[in-house]
N, C-alpha and C positions, 0 to 999 in steps of 0.2 A: 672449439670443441676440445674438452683435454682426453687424456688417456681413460679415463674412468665412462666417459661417455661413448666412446669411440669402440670400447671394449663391450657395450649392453647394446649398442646399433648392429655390430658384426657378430653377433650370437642370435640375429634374428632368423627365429625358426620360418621356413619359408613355405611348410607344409601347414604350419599354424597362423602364420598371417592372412589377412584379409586384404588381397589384390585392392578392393576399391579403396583401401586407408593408402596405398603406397601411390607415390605422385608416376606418373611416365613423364622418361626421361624427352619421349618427342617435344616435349610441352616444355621443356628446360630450356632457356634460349642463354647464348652466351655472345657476350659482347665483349670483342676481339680488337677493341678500340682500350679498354684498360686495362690497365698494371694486371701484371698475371695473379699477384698475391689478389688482388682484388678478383678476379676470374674466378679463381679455386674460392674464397671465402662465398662469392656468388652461387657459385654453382652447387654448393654444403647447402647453403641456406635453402633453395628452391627444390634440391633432391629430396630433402630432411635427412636420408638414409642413403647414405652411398655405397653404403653394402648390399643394400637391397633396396630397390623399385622396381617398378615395370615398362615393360614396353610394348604397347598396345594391351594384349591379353596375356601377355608372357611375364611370371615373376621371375626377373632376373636376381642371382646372388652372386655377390664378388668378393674373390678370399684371394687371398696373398702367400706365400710361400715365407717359411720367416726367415729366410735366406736372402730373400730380395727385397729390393728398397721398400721404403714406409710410402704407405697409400700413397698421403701428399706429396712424396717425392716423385711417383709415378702418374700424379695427376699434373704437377706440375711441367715434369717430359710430354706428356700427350697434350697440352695446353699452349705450349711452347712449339709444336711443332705444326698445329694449324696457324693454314696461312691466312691472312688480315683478312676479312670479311666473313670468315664462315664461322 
């Protein structure tokens, strides 16, 4: 995903999207047996939108403060710190 894409995902109107086009994340499984680059590139591919999906009936949006680390720096820390099987 480069900057130009990552930039038309996290401008997603959440008033204006359609819940059933966005995947829930319950349904995202992550397998904690590979390489974390491998994990994070997983877990893009299967969300499609990691600024916004849902969860259950709820549209979730995730924004970032531009003060603090880059997404993938912060998915990378929450990825790194589940422990092996979950």
């Amino acid at each position: 995903m480069d900057k130009q894409q990552t930039h038309l995902l996290c401008q997603t109107d959440i008033q204006a999207v359609d819940i059933q086009n966005l995947v829930d994340i319950n349904d995202v499984k992550i397998d904690t047996t590979m390489k974390k680059a491998d994990r994070i590139q997983n877990f893009i591919r299967d969300i499609k939108n990691p600024y916004c999906f849902r969860c259950k009936n709820t549209v979730v949006k995730v924004s970032f403060c531009s003060e603090g680390g880059s997404f993938q720096d912060l998915l990378q820390d929450y990825f790194s710190s589940l422990p092996p099987g979950e």
